[in-house]
Backbone as CSV, one residue per row, in Angstrom:
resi,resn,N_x,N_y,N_z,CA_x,CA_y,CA_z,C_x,C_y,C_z
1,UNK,5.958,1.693,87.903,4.729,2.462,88.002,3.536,1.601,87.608
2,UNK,3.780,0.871,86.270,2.839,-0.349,85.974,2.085,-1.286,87.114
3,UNK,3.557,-1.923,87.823,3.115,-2.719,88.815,2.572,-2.249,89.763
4,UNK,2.904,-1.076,90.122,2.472,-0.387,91.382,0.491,0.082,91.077
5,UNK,0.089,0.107,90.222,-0.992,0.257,89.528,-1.856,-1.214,89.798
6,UNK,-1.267,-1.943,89.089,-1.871,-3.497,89.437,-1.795,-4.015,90.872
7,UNK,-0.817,-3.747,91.163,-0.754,-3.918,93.295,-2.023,-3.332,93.686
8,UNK,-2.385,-2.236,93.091,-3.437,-1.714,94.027,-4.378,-2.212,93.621
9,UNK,-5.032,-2.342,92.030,-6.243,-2.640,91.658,-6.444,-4.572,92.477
10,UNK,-4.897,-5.547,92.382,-5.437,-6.458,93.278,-5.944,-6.229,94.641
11,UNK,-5.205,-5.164,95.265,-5.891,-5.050,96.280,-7.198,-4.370,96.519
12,UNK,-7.311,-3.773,96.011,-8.558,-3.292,95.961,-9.657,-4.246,95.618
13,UNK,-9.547,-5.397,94.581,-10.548,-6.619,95.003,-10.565,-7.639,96.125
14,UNK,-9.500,-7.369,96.701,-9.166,-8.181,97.707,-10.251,-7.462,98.775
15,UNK,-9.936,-6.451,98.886,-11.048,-5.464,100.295,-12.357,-6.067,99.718
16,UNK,-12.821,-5.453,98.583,-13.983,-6.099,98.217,-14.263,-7.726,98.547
17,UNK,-13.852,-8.492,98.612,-14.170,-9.637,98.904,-13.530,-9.866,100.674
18,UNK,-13.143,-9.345,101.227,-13.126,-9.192,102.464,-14.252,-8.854,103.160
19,UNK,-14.900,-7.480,102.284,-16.499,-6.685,102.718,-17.311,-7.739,102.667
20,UNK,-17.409,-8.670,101.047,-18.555,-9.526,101.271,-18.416,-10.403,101.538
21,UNK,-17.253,-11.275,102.267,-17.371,-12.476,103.182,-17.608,-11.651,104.398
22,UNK,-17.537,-10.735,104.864,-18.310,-10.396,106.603,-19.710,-9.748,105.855
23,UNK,-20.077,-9.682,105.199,-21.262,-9.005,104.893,-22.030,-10.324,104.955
24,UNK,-21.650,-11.674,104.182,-22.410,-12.487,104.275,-22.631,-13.435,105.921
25,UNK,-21.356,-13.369,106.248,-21.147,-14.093,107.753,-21.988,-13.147,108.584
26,UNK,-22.237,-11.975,108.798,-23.512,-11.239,108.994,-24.493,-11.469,108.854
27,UNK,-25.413,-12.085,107.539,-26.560,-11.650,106.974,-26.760,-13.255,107.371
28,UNK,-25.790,-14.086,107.912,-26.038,-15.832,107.816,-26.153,-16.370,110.038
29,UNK,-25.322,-15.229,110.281,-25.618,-15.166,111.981,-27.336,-14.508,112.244
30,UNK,-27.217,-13.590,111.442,-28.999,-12.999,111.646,-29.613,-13.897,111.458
31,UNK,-29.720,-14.375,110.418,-30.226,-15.886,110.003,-31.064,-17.110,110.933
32,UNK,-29.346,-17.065,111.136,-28.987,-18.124,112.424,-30.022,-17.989,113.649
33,UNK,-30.092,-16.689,114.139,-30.295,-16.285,115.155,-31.854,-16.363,114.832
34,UNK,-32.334,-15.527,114.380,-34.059,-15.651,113.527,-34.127,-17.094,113.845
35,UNK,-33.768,-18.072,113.183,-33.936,-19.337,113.564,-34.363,-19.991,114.353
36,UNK,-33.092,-20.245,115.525,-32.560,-20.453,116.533,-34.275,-19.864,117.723
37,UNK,-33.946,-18.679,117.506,-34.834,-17.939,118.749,-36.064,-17.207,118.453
38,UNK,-36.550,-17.512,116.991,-37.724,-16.710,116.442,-38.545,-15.969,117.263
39,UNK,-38.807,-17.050,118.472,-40.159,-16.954,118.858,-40.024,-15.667,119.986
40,UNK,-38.838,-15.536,120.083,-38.459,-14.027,121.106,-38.501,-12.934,120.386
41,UNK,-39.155,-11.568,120.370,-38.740,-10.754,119.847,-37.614,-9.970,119.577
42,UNK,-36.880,-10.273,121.108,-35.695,-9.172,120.930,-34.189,-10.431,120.332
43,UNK,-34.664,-11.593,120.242,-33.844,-12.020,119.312,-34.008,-11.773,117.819
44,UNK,-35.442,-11.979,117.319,-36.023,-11.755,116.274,-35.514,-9.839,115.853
45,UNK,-35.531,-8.981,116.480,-34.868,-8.206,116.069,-33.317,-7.939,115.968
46,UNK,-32.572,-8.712,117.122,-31.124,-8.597,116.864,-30.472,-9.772,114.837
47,UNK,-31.336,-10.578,115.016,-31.321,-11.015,113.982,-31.383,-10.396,112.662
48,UNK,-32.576,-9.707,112.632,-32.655,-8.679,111.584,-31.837,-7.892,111.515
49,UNK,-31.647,-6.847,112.952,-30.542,-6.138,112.673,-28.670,-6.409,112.294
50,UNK,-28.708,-7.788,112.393,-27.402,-8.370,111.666,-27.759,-8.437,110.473
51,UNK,-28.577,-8.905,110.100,-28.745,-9.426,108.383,-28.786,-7.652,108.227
52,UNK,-29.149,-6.859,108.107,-29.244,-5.370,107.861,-27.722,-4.676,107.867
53,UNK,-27.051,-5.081,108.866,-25.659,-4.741,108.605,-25.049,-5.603,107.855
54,UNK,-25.446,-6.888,107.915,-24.619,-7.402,106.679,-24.430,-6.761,105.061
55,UNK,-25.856,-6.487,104.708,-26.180,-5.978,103.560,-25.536,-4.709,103.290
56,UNK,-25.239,-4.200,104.501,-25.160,-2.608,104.550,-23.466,-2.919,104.210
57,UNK,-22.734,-3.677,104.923,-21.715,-3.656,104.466,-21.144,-4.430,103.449
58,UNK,-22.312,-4.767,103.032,-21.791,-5.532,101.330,-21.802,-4.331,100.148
59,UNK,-22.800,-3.621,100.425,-23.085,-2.358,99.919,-22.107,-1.232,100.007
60,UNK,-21.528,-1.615,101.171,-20.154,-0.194,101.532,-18.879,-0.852,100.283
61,UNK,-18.938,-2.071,100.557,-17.724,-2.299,100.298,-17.853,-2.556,98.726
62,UNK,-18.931,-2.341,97.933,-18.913,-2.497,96.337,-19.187,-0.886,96.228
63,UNK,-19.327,-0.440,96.746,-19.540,1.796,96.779,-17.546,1.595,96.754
64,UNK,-17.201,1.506,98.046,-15.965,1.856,97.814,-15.223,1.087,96.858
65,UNK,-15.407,-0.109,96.118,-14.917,-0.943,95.001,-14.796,0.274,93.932
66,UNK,-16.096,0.213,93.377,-16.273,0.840,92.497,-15.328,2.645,92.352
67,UNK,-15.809,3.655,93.323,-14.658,4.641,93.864,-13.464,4.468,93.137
68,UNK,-12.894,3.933,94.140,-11.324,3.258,93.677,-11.107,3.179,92.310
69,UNK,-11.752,2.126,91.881,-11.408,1.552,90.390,-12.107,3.017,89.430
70,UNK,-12.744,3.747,89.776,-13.326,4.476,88.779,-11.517,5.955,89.142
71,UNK,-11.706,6.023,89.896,-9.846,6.365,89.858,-8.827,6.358,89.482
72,UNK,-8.517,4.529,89.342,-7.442,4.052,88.669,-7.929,4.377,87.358
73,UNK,-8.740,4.133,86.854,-9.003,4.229,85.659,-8.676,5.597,85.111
């Protein structure tokens, strides 16, 4: 029952750091893209709107971190 407790809480940081390596590979393609194509608008907005989901899902995935662990606990 112990282990089965700790299985989850590793996994459960594991998701979390799954969320914020695509949250950042997100927020670093917007980036990219801003860059790359500034001077277009509708790149200049697809850009933003990546970096915006990036954040958004760095944000999901420390909401549901937290959830979880406030559970186990």
């Amino acid at each position: 029952d112990n282990l089965a407790l700790e299985r989850t809480r590793l996994a459960n940081e594991r998701t979390l750091l799954a969320y914020a390596r695509t949250g950042i590979i997100l927020v670093a393609s917007g980036a990219t893209i801003m860059k790359l194509y500034g001077d277009d608008a509708r790149y200049l907005i697809a850009g933003l709107a990546l970096a915006a989901a990036g954040v958004g899902t760095i944000m999901l995935g420390v909401r549901r971190f937290r959830a979880l662990a406030r559970r186990l606990n």
